[in-house]
BAKEVEX-961632 format. One record per residue (C-alpha): residue number from 1; residue in one letter; x, z, y. Coordinates in steps of 0.05 Angstrom, whole numbers. Last residue first. Layout:
residues N
+-----+---+--------+--------+--------+
:   k : r :      x :      z :      y :
+-----+---+--------+--------+--------+
: NUM : a :      X :      Z :      Y :
...
+-----+---+--------+--------+--------+
end
This chain:
residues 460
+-----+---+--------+--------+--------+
:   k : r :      x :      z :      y :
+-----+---+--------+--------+--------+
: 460 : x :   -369 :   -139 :    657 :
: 459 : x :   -394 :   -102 :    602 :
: 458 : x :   -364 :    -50 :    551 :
: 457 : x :   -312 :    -87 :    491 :
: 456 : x :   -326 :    -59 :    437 :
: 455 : x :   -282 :    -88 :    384 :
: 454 : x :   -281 :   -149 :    328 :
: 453 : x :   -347 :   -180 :    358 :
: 452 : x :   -334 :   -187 :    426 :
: 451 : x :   -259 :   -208 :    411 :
: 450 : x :   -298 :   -274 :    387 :
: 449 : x :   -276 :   -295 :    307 :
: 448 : x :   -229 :   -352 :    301 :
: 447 : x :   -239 :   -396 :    252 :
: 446 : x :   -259 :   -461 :    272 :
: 445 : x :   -179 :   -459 :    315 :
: 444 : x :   -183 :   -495 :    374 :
: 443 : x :   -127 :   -475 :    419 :
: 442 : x :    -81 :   -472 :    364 :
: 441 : x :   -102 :   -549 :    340 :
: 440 : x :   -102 :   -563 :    416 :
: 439 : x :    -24 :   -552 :    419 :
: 438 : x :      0 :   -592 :    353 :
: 437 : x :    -47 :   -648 :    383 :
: 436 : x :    -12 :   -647 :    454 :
: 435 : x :     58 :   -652 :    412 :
: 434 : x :    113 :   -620 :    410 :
: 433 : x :    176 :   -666 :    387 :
: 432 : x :    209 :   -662 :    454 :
: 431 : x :    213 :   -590 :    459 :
: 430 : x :    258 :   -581 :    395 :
: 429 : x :    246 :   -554 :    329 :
: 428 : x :    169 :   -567 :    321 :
: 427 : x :    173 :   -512 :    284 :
: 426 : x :    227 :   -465 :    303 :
: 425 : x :    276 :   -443 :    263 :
: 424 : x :    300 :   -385 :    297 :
: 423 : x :    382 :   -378 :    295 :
: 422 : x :    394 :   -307 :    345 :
: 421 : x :    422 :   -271 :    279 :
: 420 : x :    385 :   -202 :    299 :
: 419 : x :    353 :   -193 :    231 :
: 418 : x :    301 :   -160 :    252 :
: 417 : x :    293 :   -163 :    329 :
: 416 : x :    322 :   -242 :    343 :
: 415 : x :    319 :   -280 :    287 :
: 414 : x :    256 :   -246 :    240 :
: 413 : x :    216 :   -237 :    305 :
: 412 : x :    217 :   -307 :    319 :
: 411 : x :    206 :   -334 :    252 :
: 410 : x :    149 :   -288 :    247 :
: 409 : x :    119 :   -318 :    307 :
: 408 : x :    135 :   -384 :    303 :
: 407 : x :     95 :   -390 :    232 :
: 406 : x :     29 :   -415 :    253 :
: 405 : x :    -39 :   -422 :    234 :
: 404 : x :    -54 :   -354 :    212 :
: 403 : x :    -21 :   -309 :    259 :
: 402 : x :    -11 :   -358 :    324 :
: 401 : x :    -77 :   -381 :    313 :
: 400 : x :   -105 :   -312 :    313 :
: 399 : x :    -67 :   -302 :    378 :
: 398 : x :    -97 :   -362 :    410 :
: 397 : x :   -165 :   -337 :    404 :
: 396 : x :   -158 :   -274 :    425 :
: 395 : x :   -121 :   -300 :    485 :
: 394 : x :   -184 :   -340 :    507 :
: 393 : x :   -215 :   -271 :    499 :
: 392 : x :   -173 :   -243 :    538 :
: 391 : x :   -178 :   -290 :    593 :
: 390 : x :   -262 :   -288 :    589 :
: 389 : x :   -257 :   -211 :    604 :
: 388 : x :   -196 :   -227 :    660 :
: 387 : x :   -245 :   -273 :    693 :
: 386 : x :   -226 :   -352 :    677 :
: 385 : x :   -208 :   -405 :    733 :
: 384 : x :   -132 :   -406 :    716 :
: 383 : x :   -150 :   -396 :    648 :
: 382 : x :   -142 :   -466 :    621 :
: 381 : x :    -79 :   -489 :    660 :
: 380 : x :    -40 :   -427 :    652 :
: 379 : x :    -63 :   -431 :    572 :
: 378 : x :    -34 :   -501 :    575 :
: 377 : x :     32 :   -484 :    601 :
: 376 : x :     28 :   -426 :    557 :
: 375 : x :     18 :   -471 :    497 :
: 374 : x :     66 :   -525 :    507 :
: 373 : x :    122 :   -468 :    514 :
: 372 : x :     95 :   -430 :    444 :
: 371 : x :    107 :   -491 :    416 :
: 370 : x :    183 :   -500 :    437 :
: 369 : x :    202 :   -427 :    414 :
: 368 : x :    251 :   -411 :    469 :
: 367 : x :    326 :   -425 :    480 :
: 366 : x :    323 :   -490 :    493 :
: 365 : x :    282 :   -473 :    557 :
: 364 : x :    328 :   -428 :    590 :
: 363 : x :    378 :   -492 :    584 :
: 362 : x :    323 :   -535 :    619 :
: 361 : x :    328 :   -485 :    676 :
: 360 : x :    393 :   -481 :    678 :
: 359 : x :    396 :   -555 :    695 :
: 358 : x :    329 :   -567 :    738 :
: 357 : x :    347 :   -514 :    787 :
: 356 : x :    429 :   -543 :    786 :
: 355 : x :    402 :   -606 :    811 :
: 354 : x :    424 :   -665 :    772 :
: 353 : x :    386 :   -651 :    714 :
: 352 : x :    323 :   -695 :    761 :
: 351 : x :    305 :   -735 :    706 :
: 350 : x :    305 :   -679 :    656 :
: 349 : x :    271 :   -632 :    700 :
: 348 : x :    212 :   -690 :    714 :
: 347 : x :    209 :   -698 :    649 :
: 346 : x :    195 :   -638 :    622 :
: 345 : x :    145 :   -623 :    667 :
: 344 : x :    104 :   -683 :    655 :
: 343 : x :    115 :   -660 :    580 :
: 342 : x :     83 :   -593 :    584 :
: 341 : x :     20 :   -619 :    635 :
: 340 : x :     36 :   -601 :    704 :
: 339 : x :     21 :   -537 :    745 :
: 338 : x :     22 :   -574 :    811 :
: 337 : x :     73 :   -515 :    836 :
: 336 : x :    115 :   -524 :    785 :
: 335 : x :    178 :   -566 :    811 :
: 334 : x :    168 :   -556 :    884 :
: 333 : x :    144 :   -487 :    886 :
: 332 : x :    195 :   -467 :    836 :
: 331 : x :    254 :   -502 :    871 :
: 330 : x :    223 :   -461 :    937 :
: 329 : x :    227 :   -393 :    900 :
: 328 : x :    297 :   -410 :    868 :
: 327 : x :    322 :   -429 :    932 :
: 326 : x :    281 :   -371 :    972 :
: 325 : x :    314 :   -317 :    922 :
: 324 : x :    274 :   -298 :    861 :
: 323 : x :    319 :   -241 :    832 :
: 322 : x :    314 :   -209 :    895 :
: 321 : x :    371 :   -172 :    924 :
: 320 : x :    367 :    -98 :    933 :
: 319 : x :    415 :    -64 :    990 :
: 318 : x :    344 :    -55 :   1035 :
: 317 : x :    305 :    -30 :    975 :
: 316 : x :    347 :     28 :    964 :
: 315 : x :    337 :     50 :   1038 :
: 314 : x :    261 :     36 :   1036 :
: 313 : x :    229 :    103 :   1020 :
: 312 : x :    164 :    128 :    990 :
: 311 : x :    154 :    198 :    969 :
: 310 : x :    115 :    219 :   1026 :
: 309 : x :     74 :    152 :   1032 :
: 308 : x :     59 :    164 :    961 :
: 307 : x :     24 :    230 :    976 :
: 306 : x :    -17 :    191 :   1034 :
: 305 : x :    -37 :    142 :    987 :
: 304 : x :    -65 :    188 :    929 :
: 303 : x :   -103 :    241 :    980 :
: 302 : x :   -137 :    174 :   1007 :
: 301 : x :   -149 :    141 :    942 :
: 300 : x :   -177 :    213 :    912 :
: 299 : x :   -226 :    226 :    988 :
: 298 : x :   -254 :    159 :    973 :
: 297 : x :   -272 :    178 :    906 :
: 296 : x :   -297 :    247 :    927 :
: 295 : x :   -266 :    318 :    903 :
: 294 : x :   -192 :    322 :    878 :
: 293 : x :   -146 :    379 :    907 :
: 292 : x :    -77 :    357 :    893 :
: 291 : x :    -30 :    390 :    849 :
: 290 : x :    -29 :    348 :    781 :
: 289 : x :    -18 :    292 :    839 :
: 288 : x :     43 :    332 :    873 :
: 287 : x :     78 :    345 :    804 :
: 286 : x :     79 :    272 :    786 :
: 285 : x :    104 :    258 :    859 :
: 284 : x :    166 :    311 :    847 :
: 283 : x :    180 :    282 :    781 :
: 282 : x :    181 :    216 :    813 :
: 281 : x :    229 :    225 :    865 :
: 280 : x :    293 :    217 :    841 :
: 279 : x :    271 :    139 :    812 :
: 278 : x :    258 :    125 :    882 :
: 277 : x :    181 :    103 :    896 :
: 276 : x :    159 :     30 :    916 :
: 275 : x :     93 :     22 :    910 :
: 274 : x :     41 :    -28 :    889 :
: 273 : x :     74 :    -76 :    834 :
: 272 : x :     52 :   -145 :    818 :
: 271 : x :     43 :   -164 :    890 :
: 270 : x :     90 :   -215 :    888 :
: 269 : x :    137 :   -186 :    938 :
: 268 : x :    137 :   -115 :    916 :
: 267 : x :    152 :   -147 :    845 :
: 266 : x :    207 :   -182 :    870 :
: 265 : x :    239 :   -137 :    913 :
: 264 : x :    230 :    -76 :    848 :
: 263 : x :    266 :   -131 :    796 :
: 262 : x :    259 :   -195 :    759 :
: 261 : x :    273 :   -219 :    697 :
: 260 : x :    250 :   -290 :    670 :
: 259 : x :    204 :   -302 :    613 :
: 258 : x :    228 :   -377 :    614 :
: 257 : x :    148 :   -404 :    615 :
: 256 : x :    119 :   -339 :    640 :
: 255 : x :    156 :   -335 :    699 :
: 254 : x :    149 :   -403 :    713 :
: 253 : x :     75 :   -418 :    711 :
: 252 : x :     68 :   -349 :    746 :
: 251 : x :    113 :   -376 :    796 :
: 250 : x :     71 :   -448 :    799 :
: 249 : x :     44 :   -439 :    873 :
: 248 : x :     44 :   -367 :    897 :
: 247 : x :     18 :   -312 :    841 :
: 246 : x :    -50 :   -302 :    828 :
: 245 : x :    -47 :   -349 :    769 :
: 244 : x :      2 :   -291 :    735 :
: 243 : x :    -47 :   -245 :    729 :
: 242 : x :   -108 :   -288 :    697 :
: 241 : x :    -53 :   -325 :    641 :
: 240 : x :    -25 :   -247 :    632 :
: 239 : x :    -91 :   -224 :    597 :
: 238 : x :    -49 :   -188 :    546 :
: 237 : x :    -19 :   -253 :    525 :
: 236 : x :     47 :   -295 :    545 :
: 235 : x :     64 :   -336 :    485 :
: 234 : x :     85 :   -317 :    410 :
: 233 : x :    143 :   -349 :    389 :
: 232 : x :    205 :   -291 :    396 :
: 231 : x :    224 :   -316 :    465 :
: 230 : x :    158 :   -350 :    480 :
: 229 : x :    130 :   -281 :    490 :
: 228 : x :    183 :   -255 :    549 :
: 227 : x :    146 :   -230 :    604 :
: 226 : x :    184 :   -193 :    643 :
: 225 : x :    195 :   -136 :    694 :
: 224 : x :    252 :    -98 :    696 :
: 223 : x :    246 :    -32 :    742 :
: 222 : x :    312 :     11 :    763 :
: 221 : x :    294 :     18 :    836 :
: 220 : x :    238 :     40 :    814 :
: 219 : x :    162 :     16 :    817 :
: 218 : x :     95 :     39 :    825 :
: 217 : x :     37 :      4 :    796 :
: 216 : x :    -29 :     31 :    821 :
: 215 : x :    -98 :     14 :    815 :
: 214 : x :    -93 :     -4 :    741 :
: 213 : x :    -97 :    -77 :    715 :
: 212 : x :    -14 :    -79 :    708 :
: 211 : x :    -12 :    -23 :    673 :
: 210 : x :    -31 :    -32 :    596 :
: 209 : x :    -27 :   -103 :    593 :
: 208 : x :     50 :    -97 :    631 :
: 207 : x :     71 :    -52 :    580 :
: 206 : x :     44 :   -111 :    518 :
: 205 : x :     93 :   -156 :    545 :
: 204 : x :    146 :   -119 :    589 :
: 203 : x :    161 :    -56 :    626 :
: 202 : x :    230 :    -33 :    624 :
: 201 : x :    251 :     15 :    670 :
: 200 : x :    202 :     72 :    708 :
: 199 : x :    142 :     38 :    719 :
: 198 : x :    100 :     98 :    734 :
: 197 : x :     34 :     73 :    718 :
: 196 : x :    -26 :    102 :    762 :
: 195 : x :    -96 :     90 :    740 :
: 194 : x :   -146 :    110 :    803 :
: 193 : x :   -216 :    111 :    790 :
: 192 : x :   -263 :     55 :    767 :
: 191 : x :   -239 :     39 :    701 :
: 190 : x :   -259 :    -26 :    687 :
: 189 : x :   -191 :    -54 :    692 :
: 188 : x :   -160 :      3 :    650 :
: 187 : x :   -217 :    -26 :    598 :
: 186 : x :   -191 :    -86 :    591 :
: 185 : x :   -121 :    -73 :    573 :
: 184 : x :   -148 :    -28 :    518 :
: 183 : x :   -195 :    -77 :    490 :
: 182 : x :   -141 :   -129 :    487 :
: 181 : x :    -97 :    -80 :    453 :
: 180 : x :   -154 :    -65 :    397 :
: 179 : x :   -155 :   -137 :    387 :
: 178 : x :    -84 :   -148 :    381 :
: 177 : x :    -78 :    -96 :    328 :
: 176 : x :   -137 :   -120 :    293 :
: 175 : x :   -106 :   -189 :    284 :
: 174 : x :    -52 :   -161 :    259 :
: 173 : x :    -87 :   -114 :    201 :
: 172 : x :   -123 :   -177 :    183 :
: 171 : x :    -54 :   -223 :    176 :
: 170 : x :    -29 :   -169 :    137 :
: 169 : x :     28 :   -126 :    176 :
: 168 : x :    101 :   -144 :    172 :
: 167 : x :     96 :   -186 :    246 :
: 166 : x :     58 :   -138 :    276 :
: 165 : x :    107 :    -70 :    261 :
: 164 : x :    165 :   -121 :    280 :
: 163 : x :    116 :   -138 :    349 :
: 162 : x :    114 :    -67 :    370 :
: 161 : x :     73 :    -80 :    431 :
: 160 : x :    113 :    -80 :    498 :
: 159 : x :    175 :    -56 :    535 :
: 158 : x :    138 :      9 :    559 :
: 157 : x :    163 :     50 :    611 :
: 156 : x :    228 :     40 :    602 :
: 155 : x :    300 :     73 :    612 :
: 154 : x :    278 :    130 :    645 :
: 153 : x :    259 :    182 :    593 :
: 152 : x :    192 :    194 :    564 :
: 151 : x :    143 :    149 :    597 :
: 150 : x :     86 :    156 :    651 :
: 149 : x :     18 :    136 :    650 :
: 148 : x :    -28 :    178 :    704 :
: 147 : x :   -105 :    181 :    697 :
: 146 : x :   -149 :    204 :    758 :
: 145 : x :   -210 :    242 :    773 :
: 144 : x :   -230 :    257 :    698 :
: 143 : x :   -284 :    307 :    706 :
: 142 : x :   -338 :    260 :    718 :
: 141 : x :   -326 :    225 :    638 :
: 140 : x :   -347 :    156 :    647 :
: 139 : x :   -287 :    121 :    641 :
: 138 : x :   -242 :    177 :    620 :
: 137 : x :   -277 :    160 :    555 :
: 136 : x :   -265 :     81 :    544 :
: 135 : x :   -198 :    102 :    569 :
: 134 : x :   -180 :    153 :    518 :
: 133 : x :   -205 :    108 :    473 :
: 132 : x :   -161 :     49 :    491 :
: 131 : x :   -110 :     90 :    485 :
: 130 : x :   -126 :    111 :    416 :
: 129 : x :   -122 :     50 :    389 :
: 128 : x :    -65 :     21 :    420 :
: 127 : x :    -23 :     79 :    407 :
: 126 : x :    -49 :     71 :    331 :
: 125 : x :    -31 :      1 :    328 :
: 124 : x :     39 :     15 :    350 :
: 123 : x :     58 :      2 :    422 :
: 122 : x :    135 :      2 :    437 :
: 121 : x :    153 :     61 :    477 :
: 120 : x :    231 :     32 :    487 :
: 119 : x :    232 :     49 :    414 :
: 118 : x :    282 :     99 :    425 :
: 117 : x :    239 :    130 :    467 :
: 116 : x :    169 :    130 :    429 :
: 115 : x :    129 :    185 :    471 :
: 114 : x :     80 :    137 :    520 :
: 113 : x :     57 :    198 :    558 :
: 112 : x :    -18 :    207 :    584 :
: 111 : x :    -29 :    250 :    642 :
: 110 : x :   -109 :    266 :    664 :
: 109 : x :   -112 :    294 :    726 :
: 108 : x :   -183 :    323 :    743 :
: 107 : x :   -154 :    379 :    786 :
: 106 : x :   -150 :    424 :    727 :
: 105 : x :    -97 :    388 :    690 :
: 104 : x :   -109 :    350 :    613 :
: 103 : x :    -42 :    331 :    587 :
: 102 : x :    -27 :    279 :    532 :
: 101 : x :     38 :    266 :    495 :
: 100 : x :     31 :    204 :    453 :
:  99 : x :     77 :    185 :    395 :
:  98 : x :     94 :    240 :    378 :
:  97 : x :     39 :    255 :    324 :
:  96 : x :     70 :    192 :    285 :
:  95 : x :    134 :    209 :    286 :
:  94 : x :    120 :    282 :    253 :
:  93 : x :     83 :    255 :    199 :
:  92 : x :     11 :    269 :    197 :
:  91 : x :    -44 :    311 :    166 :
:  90 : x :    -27 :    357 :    220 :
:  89 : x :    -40 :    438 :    213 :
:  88 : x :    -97 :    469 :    254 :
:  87 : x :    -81 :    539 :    294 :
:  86 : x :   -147 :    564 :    343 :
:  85 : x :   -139 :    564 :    423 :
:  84 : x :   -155 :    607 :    480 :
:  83 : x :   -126 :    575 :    539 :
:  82 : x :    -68 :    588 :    589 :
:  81 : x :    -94 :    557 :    659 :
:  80 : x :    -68 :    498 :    688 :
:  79 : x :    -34 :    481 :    749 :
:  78 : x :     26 :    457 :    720 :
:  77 : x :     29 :    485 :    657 :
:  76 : x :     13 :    560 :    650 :
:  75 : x :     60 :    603 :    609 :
:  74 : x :     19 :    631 :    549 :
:  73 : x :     61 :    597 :    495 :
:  72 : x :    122 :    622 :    523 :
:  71 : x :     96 :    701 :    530 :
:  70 : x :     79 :    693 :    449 :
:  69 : x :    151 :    665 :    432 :
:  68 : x :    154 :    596 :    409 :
:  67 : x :    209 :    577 :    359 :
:  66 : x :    154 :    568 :    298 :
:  65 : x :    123 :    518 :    342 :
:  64 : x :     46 :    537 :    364 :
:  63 : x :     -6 :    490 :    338 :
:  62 : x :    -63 :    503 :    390 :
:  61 : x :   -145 :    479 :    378 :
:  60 : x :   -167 :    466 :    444 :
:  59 : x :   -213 :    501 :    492 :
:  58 : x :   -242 :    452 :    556 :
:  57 : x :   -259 :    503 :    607 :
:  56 : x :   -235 :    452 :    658 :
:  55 : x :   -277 :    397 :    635 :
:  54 : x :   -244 :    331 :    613 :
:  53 : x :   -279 :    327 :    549 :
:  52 : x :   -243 :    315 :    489 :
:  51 : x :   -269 :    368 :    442 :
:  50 : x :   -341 :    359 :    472 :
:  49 : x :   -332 :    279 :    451 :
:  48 : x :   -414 :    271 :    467 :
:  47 : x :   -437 :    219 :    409 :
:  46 : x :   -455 :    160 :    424 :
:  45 : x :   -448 :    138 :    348 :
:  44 : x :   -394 :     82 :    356 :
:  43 : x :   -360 :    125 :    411 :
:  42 : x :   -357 :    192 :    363 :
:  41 : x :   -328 :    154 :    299 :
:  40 : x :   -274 :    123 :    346 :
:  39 : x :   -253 :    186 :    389 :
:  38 : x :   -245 :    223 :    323 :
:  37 : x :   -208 :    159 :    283 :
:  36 : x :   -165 :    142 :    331 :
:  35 : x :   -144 :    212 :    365 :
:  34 : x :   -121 :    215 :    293 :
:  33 : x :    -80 :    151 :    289 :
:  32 : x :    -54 :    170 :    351 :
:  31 : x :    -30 :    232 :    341 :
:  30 : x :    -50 :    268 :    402 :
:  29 : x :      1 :    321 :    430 :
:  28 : x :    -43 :    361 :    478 :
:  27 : x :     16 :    398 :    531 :
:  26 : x :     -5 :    470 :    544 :
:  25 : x :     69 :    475 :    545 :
:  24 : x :     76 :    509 :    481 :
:  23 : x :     41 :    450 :    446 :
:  22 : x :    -29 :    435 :    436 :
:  21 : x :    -62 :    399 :    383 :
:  20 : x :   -121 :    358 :    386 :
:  19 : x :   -161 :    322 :    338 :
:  18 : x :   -207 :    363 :    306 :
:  17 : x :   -238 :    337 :    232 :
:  16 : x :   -294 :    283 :    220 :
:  15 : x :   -256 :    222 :    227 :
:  14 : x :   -198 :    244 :    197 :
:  13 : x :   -203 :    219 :    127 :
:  12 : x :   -216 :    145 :    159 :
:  11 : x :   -158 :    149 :    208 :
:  10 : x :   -112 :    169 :    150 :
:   9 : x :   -142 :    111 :    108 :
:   8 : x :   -128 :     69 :    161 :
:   7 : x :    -54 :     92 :    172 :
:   6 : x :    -42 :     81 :    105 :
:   5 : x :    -71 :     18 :    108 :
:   4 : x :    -22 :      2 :    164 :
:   3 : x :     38 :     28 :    123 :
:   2 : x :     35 :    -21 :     71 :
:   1 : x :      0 :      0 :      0 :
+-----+---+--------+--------+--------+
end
């Protein structure tokens, strides 16, 4: 039995048991899989989640470390009050109840912690799962005021879904995955309070589906920003082809084509992240908004801004070059910005190789999964005039393809994150030989179920 129906089984048997343990720091450590199944079984049957309620005589079950003294466990957190709690054991590994680190302040704050460091916080289907149904609660939930995603350590916030966890799952088990991601990403947009990321390193792929539809996005001077699908054969997703439109004339195009890196300047300059804060200053801010005395919506944005306005500087952002300078930006604009067809724009960089733009960036090229190229190009085209509901389930689509139809993405993940020898075999090997049929034959896969009816997905 692989690991996923393990975890399925384990969400299954849990689905009627408590799902919350607390740590010495009044900290809820949710295993995902287990926040999964509770949070799951209670939304299908409208049932009231009392144990997960954001009220502020919430009582939770406590699982106190052998190490912890009495007086430690009853040290308040933040601005929370020590609470009465009752012992449960896990049913799960160690590494799987870490994955998430959730925290539940008196103000309304809601903190969620991607907890998978050495992973660079890479989503697992259970992460994905249980987000989403944290969200789908906070949602409509009048205690939760705000929800803030941070990351352990400072070397990413999230680089994306764990794709080597995908890629050895069952085609089924895969699909599910994605769907319960889409649903996730969705739902932060519908979330109408304030969702603030701290993207503190890495964010990429799957990271930037979790954040990027949230009301604030603030950066570091040590933020990477990618998206870099057609790397490893798979193609920008996570509702990244209604994103990336917004952008000026035939960025997104770009950036999503070559999965390019770019930094805080950029992303301030794009849009695509809100605030600038100093990498130094976030624990301070994160302490600040479990502070802050939370009433009115309007009152929350206006409380929020003026706190960032206090932690914001611009010194490091004055000695930070762009990764998009004007050249590049205006090469962009002039080579992308009509959004051509795959092989008009191929042939318009090759006939112009001269120019150093067109050069590297038919090198950057070559080194991607040619198919998965042809089918952003046309998924930018497609979606440009889609709502971000209708964009994920265009992706939906696409990403069953990619799992059934296809093998790119396995051969992708095989070369460059398992065994790390950098020589995909891509099929059609070279950009030349993709074809406009061997792109519409993803595009219109017969079967393909709707996202609609593999998750809840709440209405528009």
């Amino acid at each position: 039995m692989n690991r996923l129906n393990i975890i399925g089984e384990q969400i299954h048997s849990l689905s009627h048991e408590q799902s919350v343990t607390l740590n010495s720091a009044n900290t809820m450590k949710l295993p995902s899989a287990r926040l999964s199944g509770a949070l799951m079984s209670s939304i299908n049957k409208n049932v009231n989640l009392s144990n997960l309620h954001f009220s502020k005589t919430m009582t939770t079950p406590y699982q106190q470390s052998p190490s912890t003294s009495s007086s430690q466990s009853n040290r308040t957190f933040g601005n929370i009050a020590p609470k009465e709690a009752t012992a449960i054991h896990s049913l799960l590994s160690e590494k799987a109840a870490s994955q998430l680190k959730i925290s539940n302040f008196q103000n309304g704050l809601l903190l969620i912690q991607l907890n998978r460091p050495k992973q660079l916080h890479a989503l697992t289907e259970p992460m994905v799962t249980a987000l989403g149904n944290l969200f789908a609660q906070a949602r409509i939930d009048s205690d939760c005021k705000i929800v803030l995603l941070t990351s352990e350590g400072e070397k990413a916030f999230c680089a994306g879904g764990d794709v080597r966890e995908v890629s050895r799952a069952h085609h089924d088990e895969a699909i599910q995955f994605f769907s319960n991601e889409y649903r996730m990403d969705y739902l932060v947009s519908r979330m109408q309070k304030p969702v603030i990321s701290f993207w503190s390193g890495i964010v990429m792929g799957g990271g930037v589906g979790l954040s990027i539809f949230g009301s604030h996005r603030i950066a570091t001077e040590k933020t990477i920003f990618a998206m870099p699908e057609t790397t490893i054969g798979l193609f920008p997703d996570v509702g990244a082809s209604h994103f990336l439109t917004k952008l000026p004339k035939g960025i997104g195009m770009y950036l999503g084509l070559t999965g390019m890196r770019i930094n805080t300047k950029d992303l301030l300059h794009l849009g695509l992240a809100t605030h600038f804060v100093p990498l130094c200053n976030l624990s301070a801010l994160q302490n600040e908004l479990q502070q802050i005395v939370l009433s009115s919506s309007s009152t929350t944005h206006e409380s929020i801004e003026r706190i960032l306005r206090k932690f914001t500087v611009t010194d490091p952002l004055d000695a930070m070059e762009p990764q998009i300078s004007p050249t590049l930006e205006e090469n962009i604009q002039q080579y992308f910005g009509d959004e051509p067809q795959f092989h008009v724009m191929l042939e318009r960089l090759k006939s112009n190789i001269q120019n150093p733009f067109c050069d590297e960036t038919l090198k950057m090229l070559r080194q991607k999964c040619p198919l998965s190229c042809g089918v952003w190009m046309e998924l930018y085209r497609q979606a440009k005039s889609l709502n971000l509901l209708d964009s994920l389930r265009l992706d939906f689509k696409l990403v069953q393809s990619f799992v059934k139809l296809d093998t790119n993405f396995i051969e992708g993940v095989r070369a460059l994150l398992v065994d790390k020898d950098n020589l995909p075999h891509w099929n059609p090997a070279c950009l030349e030989d993709v074809t406009a049929p061997m792109i519409q034959r993803l595009f219109n896969n017969p079967d393909a179920i709707p996202l609609d009816s593999k998750t809840s997905i709440p209405p528009p």
